[in-house]
FIZAGU-979344 format. One record per residue (C-alpha): x, y, z; residue in three letters. Coordinates in nm, 2 decimals, m for minus. Example, Ala and Ser with C-alpha at 12.3 -4.5 7.8 and 13.67 -1.06 7.14 Angstrom:
<drenkols>
{px=1.23, py=m0.45, pz=0.78, residuo=Ala}
{px=1.37, py=m0.11, pz=0.71, residuo=Ser}
</drenkols>
This chain:
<drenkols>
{px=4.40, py=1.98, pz=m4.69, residuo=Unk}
{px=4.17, py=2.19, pz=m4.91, residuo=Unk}
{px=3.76, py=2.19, pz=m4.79, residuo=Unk}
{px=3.60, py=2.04, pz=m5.11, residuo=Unk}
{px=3.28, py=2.07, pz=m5.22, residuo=Unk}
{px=3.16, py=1.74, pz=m5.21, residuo=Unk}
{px=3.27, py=1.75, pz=m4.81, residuo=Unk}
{px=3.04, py=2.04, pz=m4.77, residuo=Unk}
{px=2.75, py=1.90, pz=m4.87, residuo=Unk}
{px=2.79, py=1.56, pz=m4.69, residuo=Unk}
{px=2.86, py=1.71, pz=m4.33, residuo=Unk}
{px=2.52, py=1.82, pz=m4.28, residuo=Unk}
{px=2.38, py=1.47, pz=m4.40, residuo=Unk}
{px=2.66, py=1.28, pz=m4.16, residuo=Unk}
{px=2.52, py=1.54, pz=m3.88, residuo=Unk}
{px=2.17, py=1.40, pz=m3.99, residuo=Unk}
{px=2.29, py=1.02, pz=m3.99, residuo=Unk}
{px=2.44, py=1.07, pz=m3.66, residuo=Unk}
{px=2.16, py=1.19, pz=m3.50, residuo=Unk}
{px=1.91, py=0.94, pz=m3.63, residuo=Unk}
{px=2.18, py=0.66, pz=m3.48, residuo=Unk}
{px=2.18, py=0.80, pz=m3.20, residuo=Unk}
{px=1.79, py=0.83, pz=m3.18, residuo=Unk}
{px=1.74, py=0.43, pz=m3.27, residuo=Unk}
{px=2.00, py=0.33, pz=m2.98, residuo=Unk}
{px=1.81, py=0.60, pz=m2.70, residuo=Unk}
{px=1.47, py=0.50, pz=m2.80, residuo=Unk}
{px=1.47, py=0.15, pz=m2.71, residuo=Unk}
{px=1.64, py=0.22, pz=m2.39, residuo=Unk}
{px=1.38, py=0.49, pz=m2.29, residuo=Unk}
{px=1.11, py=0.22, pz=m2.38, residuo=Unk}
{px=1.22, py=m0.06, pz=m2.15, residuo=Unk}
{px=1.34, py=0.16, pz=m1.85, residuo=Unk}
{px=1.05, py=0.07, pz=m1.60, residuo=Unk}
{px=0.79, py=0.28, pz=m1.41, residuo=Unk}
{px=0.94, py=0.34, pz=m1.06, residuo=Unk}
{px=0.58, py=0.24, pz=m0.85, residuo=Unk}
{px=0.39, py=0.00, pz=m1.04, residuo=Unk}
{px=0.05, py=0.15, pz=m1.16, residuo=Unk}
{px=m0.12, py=m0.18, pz=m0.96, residuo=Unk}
{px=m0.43, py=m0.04, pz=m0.70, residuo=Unk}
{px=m0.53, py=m0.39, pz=m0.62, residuo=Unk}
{px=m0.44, py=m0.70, pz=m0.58, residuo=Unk}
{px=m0.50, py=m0.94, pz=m0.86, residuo=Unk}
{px=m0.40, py=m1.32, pz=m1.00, residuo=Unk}
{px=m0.04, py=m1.30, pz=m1.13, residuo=Unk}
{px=0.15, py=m1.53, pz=m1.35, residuo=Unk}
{px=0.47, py=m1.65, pz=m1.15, residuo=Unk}
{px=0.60, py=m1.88, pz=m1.44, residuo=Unk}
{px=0.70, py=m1.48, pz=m1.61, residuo=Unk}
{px=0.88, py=m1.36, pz=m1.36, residuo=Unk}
{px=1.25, py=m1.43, pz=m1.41, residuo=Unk}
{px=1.36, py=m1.37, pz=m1.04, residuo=Unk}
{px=1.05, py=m1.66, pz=m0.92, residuo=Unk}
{px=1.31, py=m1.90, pz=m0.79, residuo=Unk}
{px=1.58, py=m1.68, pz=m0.71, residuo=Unk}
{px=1.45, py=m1.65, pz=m0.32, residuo=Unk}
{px=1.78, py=m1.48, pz=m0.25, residuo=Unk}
{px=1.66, py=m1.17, pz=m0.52, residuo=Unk}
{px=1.96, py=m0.97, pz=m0.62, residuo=Unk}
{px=2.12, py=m0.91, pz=m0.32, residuo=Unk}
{px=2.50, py=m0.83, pz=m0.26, residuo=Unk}
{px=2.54, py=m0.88, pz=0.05, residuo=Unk}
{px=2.54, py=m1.16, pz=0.35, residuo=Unk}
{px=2.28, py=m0.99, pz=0.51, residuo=Unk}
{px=2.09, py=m0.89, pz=0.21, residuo=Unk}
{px=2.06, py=m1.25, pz=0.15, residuo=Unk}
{px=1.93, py=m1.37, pz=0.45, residuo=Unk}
{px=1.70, py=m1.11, pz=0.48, residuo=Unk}
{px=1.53, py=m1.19, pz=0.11, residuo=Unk}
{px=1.55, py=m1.53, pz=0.12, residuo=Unk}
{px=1.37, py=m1.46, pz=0.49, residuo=Unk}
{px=1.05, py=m1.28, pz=0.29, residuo=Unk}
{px=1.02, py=m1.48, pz=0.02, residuo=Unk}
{px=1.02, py=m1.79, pz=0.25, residuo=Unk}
{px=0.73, py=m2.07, pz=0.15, residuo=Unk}
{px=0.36, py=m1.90, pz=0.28, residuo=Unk}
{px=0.31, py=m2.26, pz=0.33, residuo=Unk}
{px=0.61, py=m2.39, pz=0.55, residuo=Unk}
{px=0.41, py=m2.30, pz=0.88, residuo=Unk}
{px=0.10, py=m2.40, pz=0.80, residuo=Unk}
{px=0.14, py=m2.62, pz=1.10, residuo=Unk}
{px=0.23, py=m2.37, pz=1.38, residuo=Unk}
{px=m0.01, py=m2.20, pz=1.59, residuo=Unk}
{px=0.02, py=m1.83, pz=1.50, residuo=Unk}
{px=0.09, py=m1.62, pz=1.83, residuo=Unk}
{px=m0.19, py=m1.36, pz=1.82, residuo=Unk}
{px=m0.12, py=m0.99, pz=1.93, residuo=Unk}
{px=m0.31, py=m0.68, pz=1.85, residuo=Unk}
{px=m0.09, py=m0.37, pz=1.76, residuo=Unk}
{px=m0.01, py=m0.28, pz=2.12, residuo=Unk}
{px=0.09, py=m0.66, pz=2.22, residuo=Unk}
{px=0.29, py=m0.67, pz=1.89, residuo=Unk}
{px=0.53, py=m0.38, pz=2.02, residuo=Unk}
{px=0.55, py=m0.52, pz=2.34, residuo=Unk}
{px=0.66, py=m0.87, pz=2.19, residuo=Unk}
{px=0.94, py=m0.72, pz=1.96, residuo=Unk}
{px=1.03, py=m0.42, pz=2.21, residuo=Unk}
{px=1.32, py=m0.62, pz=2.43, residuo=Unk}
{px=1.51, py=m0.71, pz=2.11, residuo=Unk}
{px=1.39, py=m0.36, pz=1.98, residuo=Unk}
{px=1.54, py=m0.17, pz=2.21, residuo=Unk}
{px=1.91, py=m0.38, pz=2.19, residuo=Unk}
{px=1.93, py=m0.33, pz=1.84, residuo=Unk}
{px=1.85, py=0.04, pz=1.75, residuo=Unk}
{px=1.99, py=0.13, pz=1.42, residuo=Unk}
{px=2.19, py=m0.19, pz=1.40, residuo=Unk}
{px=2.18, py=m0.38, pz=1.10, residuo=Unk}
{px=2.22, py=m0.87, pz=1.07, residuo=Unk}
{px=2.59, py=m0.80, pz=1.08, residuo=Unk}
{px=2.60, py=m0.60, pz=1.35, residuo=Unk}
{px=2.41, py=m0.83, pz=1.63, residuo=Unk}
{px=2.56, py=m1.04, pz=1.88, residuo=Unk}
{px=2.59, py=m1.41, pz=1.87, residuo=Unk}
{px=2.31, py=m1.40, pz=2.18, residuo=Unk}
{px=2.10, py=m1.14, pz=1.99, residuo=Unk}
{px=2.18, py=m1.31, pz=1.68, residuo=Unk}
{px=1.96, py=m1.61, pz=1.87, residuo=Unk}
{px=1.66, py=m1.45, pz=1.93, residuo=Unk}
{px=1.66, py=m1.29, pz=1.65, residuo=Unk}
{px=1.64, py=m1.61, pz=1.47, residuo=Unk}
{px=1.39, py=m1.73, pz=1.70, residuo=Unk}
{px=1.16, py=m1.46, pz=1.66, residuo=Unk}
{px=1.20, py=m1.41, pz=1.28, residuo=Unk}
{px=1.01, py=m1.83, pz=1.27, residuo=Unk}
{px=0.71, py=m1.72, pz=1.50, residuo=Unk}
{px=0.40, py=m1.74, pz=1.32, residuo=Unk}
{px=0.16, py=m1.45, pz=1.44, residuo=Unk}
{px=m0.18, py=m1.24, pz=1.38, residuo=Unk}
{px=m0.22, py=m0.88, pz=1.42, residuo=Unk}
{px=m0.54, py=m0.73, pz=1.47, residuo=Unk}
{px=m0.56, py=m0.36, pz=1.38, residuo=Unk}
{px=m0.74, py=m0.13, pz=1.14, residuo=Unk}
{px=m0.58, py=m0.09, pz=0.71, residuo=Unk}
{px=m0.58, py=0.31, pz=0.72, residuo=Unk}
{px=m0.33, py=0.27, pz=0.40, residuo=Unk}
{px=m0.22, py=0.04, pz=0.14, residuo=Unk}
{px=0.00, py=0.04, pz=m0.18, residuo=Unk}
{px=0.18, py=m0.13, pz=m0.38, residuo=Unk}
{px=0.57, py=m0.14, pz=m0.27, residuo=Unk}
{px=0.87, py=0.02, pz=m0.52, residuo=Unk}
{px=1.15, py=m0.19, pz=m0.70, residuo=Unk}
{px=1.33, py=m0.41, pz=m0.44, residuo=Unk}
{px=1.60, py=m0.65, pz=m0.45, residuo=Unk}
{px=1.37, py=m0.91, pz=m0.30, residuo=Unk}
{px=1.20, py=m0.86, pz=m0.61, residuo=Unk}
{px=1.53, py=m0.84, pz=m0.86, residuo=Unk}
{px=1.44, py=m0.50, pz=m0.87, residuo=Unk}
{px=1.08, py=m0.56, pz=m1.10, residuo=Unk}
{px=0.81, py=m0.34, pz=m1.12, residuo=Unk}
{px=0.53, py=m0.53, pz=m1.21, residuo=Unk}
{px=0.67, py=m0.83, pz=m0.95, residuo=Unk}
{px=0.63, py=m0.62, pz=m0.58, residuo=Unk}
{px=0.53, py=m0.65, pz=m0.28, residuo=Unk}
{px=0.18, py=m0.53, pz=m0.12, residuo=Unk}
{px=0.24, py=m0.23, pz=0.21, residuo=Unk}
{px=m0.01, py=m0.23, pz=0.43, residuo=Unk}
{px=0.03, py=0.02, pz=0.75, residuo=Unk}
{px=m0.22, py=m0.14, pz=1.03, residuo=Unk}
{px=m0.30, py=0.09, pz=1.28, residuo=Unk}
{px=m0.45, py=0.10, pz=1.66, residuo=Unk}
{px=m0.76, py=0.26, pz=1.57, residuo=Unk}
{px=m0.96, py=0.37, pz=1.27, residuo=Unk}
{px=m0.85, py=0.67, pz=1.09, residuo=Unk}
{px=m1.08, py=0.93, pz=0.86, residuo=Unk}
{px=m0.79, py=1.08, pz=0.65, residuo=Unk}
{px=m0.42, py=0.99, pz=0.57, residuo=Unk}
{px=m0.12, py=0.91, pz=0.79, residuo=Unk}
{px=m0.01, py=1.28, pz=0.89, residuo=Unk}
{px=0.22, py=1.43, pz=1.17, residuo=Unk}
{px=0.08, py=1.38, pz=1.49, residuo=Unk}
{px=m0.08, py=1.04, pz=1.41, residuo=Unk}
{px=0.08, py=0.75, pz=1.55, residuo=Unk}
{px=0.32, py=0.50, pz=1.33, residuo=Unk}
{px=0.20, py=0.20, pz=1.19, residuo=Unk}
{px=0.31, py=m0.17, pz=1.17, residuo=Unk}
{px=0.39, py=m0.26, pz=0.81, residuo=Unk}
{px=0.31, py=m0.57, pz=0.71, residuo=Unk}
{px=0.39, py=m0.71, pz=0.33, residuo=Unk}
{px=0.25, py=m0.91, pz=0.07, residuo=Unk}
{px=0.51, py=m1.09, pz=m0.13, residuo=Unk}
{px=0.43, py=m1.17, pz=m0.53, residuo=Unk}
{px=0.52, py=m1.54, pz=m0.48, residuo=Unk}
{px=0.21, py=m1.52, pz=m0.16, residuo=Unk}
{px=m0.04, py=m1.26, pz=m0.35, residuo=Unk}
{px=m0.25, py=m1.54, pz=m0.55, residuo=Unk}
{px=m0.32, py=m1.72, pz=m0.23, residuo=Unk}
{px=m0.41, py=m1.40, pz=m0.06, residuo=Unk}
{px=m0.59, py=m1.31, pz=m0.39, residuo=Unk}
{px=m0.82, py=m1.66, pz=m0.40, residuo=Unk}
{px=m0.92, py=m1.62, pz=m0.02, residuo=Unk}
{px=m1.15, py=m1.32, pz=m0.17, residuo=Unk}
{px=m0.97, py=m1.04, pz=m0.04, residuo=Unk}
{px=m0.95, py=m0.73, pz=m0.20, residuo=Unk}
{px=m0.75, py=m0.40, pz=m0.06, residuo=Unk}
{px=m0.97, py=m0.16, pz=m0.23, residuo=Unk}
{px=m1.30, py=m0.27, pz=0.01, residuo=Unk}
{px=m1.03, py=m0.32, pz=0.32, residuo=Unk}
{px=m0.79, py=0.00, pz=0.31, residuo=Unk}
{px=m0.93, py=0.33, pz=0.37, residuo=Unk}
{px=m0.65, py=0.53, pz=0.13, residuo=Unk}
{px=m0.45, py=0.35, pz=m0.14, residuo=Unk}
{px=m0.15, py=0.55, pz=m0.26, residuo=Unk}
{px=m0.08, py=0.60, pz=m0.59, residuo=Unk}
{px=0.24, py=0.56, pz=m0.80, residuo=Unk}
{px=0.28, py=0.93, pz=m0.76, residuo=Unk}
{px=0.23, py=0.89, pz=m0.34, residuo=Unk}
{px=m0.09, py=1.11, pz=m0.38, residuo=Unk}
{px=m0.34, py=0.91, pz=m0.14, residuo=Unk}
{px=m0.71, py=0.80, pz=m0.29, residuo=Unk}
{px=m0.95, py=0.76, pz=m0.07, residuo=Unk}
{px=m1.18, py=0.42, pz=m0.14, residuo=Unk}
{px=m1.52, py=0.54, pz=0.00, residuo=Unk}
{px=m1.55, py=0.36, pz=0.31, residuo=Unk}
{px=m1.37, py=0.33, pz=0.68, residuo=Unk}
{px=m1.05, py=0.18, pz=0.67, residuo=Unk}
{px=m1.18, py=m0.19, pz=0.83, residuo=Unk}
{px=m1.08, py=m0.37, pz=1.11, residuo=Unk}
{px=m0.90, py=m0.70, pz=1.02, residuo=Unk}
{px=m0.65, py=m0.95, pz=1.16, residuo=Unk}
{px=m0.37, py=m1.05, pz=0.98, residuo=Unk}
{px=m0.14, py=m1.36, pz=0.94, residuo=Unk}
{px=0.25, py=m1.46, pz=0.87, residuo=Unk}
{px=0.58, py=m1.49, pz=0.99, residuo=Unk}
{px=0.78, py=m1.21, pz=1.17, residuo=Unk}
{px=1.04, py=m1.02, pz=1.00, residuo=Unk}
{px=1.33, py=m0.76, pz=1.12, residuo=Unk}
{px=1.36, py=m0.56, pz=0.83, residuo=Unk}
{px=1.68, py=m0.40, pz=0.95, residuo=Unk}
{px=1.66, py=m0.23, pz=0.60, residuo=Unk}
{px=1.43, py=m0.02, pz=0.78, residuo=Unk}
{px=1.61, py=0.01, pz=1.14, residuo=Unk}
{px=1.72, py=0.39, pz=1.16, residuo=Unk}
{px=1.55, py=0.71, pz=1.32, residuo=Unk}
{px=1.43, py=0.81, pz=0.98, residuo=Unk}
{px=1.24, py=0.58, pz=0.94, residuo=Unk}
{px=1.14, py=0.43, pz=1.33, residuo=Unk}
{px=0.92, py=0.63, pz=1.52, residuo=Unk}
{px=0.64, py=0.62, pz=1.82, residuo=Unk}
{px=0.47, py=0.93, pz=1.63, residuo=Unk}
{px=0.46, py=1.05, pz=1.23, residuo=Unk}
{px=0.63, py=1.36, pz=1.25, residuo=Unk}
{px=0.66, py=1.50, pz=0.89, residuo=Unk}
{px=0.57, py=1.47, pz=0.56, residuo=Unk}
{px=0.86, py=1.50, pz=0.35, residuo=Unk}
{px=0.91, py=1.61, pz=m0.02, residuo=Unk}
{px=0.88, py=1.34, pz=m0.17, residuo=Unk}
{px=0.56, py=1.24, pz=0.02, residuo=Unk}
{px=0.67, py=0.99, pz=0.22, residuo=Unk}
{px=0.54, py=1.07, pz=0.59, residuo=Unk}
{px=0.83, py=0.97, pz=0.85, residuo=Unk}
{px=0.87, py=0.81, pz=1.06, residuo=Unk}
{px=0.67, py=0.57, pz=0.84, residuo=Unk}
{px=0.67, py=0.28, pz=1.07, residuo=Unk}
{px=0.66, py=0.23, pz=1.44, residuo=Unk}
{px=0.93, py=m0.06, pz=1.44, residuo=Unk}
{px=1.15, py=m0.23, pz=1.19, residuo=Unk}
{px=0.97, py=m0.55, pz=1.32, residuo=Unk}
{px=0.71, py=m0.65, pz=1.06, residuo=Unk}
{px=0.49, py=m0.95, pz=0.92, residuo=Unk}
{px=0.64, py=m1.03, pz=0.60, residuo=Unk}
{px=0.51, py=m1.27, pz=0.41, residuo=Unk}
{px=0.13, py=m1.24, pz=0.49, residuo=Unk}
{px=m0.03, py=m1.58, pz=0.41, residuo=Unk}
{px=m0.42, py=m1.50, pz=0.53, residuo=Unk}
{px=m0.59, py=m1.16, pz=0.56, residuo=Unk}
{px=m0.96, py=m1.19, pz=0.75, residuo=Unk}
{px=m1.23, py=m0.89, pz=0.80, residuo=Unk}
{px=m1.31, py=m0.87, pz=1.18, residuo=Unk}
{px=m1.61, py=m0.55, pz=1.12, residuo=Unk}
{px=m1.85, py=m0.44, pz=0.91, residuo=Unk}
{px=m1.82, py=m0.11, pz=0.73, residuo=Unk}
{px=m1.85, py=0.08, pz=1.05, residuo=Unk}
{px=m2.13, py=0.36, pz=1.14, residuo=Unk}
{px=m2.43, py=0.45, pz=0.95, residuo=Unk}
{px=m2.43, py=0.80, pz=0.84, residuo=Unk}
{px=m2.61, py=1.06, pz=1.07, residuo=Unk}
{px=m2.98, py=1.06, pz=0.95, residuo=Unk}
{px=m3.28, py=1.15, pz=1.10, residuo=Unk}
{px=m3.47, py=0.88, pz=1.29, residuo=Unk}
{px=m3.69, py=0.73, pz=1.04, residuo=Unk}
{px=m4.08, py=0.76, pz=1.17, residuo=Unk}
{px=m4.26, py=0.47, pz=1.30, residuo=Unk}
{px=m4.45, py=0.23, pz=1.02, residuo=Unk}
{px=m4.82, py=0.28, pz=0.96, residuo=Unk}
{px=m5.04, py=0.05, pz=0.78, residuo=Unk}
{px=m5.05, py=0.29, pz=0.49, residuo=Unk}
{px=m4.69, py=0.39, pz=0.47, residuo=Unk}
{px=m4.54, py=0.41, pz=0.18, residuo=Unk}
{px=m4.22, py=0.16, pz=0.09, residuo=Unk}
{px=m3.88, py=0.28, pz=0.12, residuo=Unk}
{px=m3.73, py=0.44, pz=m0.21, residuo=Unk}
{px=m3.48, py=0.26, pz=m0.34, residuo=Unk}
{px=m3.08, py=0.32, pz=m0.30, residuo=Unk}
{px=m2.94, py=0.56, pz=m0.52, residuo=Unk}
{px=m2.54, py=0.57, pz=m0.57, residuo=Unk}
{px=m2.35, py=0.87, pz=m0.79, residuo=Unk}
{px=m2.06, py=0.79, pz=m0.98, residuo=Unk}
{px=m1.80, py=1.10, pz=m0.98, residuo=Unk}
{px=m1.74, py=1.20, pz=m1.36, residuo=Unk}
{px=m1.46, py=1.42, pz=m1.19, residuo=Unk}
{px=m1.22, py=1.47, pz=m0.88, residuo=Unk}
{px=m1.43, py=1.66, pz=m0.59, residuo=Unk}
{px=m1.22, py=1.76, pz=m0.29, residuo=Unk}
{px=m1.38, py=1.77, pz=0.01, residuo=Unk}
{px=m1.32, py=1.92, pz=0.36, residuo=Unk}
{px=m1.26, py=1.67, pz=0.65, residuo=Unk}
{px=m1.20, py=1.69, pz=1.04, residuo=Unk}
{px=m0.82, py=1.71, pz=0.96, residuo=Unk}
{px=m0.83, py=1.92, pz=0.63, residuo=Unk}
{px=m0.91, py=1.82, pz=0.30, residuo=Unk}
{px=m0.92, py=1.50, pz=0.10, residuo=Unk}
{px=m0.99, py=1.49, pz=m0.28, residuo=Unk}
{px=m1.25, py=1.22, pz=m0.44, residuo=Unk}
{px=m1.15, py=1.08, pz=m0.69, residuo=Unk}
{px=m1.27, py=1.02, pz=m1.05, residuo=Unk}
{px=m1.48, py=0.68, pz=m1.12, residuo=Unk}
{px=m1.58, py=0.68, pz=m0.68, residuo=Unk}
{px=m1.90, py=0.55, pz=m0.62, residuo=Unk}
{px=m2.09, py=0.72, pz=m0.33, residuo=Unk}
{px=m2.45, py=0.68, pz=m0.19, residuo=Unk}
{px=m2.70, py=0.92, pz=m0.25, residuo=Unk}
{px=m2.87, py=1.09, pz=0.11, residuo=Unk}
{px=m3.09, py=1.37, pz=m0.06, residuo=Unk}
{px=m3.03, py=1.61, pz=m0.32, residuo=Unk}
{px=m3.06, py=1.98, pz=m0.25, residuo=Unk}
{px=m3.02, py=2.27, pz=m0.53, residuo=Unk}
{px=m2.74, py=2.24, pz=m0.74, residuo=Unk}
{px=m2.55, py=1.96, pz=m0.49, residuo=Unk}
{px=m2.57, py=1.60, pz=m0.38, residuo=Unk}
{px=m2.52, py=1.49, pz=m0.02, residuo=Unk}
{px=m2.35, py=1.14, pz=m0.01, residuo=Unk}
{px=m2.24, py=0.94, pz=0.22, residuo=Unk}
{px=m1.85, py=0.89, pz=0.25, residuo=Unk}
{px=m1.67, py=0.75, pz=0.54, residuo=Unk}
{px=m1.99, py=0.73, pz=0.81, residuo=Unk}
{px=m2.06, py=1.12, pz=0.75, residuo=Unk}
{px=m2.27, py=1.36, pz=0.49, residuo=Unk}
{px=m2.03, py=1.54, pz=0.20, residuo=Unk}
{px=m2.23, py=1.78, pz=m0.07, residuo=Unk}
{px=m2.07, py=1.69, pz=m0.42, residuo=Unk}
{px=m2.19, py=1.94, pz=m0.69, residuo=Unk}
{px=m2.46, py=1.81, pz=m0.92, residuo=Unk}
{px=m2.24, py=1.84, pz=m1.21, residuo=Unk}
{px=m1.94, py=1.65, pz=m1.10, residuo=Unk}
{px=m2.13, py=1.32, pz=m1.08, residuo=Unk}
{px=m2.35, py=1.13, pz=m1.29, residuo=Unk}
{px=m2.62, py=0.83, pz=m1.16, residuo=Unk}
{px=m2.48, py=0.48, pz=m1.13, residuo=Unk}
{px=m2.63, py=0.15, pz=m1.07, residuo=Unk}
{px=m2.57, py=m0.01, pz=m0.73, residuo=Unk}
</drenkols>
């Protein structure tokens, strides 16, 4: 058939029409596609009555054990209320779990005898507190506890033995994870607590790790056990943190799949730990002068910073107390010791 004129001029505007179609049906896609971590670095009062997966305990699940093990997270915070909660610090927790630990390495619900199956189900409706220190805390990915939402996700905490001046790293031991569920978070929320002033690091969506300014704090936690065989293989169970892989994520990342999950009460057991290392101050006289006031710095920009273990970076908007100034540098007080921030990264802040 012969080309015609009017045919060359309207394939370049079909081109055109076709690509603006296509355009109109890829832009609204690439809008609602969510975030993978949600940008959340606290906890905060959330409006359940939005969230379309709020009475589907069960999330979205496919399989039997899927199932079970959702509709074990999201169980009521309030259904044992009335038991008396078992209480362990980290080294009596591993010892509770270990017997059924050590039967069911890298087994998954299906897998488990009917006698395992038992205690399993005995175990997973003890109420218990662990006492142990919040090194790290972040909010959880998309799960299908969660039907997969973003802005709906569990809280991670990784409580560990002792106190900890930098992030979880090879060599360090593994923690015990304990979770924060969406349909629990405003109860935990109205108690008063607040990650920010209990964790010492809270991980951003990226898996970078921000320090909050203080020592992580020794607290004791409350909720039902949970085997989150999910979480059951070498990967990701470990005594010791061996690596930190490429995608951030040290492994192994927990030192049993055994974890408390839903937390229903969080309580502070310290203060903020140790005074920074001053000078003794000298005894009072009559005639002494009062104490100057407190100064804090607010960071206008990221400062990194060295550390026994390497090197942490401050973050912008981190308020730090003021020890002395010195030339072109202020030393501060972070994590019970003296850091020197220049002069020009930070700018004076009320208290």
């Amino acid at each position: 058939m012969p080309f015609t004129a009017r045919e060359h001029l309207n394939g370049p505007k079909k081109a055109l029409l076709a690509a603006v179609c296509l355009s109109l049906l890829v832009i609204p896609l690439s809008v609602a596609e969510r975030p993978r971590i949600s940008e959340d670095r606290e906890l905060k009062e959330i409006n359940l009555s939005a969230w379309d997966c709020r009475d589907r305990l069960e999330g979205t699940a496919k399989t039997p054990d899927g199932v079970e093990r959702n509709r074990l997270k999201n169980r009521d915070v309030a259904s044992s209320a009335g038991a008396p909660p078992k209480e362990m610090d980290t080294a009596a927790f591993l010892r509770y779990v270990g017997a059924l630990d050590a039967q069911t390495q890298g087994k998954r619900r299906k897998d488990l005898s009917p006698a395992q199956k038992t205690e399993l189900e005995k175990l997973e409706q003890q109420l218990v507190t662990l006492t142990g220190y919040l090194v790290l805390a972040y909010a959880g990915p998309p799960e299908s506890t969660n039907c997969g939402s973003t802005d709906f996700h569990d809280w991670h905490l990784e409580v560990f033995a002792e106190r900890s001046d930098h992030p979880p790293q090879p060599g360090d031991p593994s923690p015990i994870v304990c979770e924060i569920t969406p349909r629990g978070q405003n109860t935990v929320f109205r108690d008063g607590v607040r990650l920010q002033s209990l964790a010492a690091f809270i991980s951003a969506p990226d898996l970078s790790h921000e320090p909050t300014g203080h020592p992580a704090r020794k607290i004791r936690i409350t909720g039902n056990l949970l085997w989150d065989d999910d979480h059951n293989g070498t990967a990701d169970i470990g005594p010791t943190i061996l690596k930190v892989a490429a995608n951030k994520y040290h492994n192994p990342w927990r030192s049993t799949a055994w974890e408390i999950h839903p937390v229903t009460k969080i309580e502070v057991l310290d203060d903020l730990g140790p005074a920074p290392d001053v000078a003794p101050a000298a005894p009072p006289t009559a005639s002494a002068a009062p104490a100057p006031a407190e100064e804090f710095i607010t960071l206008m920009r990221p400062v990194t910073i060295r550390i026994p273990y390497g090197e942490t970076v401050l973050p912008r908007g981190l308020k730090l107390q003021v020890i002395s100034r010195s030339g072109q540098g202020i030393n501060v007080q972070y994590m019970g010791k003296t850091q020197t921030i220049p002069a020009d990264a930070a700018v004076r802040a009320d208290r």
